[in-house]
C-alpha positions as CSV (number, residue, x, y, z in Angstrom):
1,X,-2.4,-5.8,14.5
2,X,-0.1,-5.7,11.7
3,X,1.3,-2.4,9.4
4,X,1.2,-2.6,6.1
5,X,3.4,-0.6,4.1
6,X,2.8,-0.7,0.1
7,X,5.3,1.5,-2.3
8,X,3.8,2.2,-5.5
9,X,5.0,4.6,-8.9
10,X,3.2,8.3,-8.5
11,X,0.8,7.1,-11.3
12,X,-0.5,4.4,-9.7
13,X,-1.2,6.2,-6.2
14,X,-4.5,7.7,-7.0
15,X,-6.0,4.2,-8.6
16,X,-5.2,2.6,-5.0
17,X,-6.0,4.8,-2.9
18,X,-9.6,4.8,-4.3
19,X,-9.3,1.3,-4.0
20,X,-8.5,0.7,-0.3
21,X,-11.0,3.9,0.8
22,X,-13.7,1.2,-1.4
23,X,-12.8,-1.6,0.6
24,X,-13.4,0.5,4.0
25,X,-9.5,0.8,4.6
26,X,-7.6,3.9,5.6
27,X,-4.9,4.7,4.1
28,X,-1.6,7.5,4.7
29,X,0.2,8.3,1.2
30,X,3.9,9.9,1.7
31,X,5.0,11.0,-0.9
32,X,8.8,9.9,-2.1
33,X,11.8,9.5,-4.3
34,X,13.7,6.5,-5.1
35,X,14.2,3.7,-7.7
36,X,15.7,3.8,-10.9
37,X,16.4,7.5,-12.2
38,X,15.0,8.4,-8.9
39,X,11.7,8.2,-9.9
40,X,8.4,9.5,-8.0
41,X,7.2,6.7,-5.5
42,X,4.5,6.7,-2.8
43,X,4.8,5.2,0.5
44,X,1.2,4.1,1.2
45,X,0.5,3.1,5.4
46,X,-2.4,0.8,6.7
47,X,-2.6,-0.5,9.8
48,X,-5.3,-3.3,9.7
49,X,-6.1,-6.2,12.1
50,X,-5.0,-9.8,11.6
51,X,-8.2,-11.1,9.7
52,X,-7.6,-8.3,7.1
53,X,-3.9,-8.2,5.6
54,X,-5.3,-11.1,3.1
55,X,-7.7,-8.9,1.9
56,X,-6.2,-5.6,2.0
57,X,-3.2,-7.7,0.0
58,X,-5.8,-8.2,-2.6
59,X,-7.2,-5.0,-3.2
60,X,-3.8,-4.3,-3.8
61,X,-3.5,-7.1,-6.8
62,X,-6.8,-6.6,-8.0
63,X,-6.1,-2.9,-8.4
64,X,-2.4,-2.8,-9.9
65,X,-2.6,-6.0,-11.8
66,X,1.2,-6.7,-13.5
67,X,2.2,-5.5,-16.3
68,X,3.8,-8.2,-18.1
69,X,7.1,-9.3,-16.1
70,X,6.9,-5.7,-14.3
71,X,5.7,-5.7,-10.5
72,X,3.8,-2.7,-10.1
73,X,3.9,-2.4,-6.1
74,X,6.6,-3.6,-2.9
75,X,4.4,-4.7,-0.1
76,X,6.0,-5.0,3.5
77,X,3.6,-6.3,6.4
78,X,5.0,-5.7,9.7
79,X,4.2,-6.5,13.5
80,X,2.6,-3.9,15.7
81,X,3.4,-3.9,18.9
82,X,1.6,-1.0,20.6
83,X,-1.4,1.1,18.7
84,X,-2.3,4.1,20.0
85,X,-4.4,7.8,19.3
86,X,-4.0,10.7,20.8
């Protein structure tokens, strides 16, 4: 299993979202500050099996494409060692 952690600007958090709940993911948005001028960012949290980071990875491009030379989202995908719900 793997976490997937994806910061994005505040204007492009709704347009994701929508796009991983459409491609059956589920998604945690925490809301943040940082950047440049300490902008508004969101701190987006999936944790997905194996087999998926590709995809969730393209959701991801398919939704923010760049804007010329400007990246529009970070992604980090990290090990999990231990998933549980209580």
């Amino acid at each position: 299993m793997k976490m997937i952690i994806v910061i994005v600007q505040d204007h492009d958090a709704d347009t994701l979202t929508r796009a991983f709940t459409a491609g059956n993911f589920r998604v945690t948005r925490i809301a943040s500050t940082g950047g440049f001028m300490r902008s508004g960012v969101v701190s987006m949290l999936l944790g997905v099996e194996d087999p998926q980071v590709d995809e969730a990875i393209q959701v991801v491009r398919a939704a923010l494409p760049p804007a010329g030379e400007m990246k529009r989202a970070t992604l980090f995908v990290v090990p999990v060692q231990r998933f549980e719900q209580v």
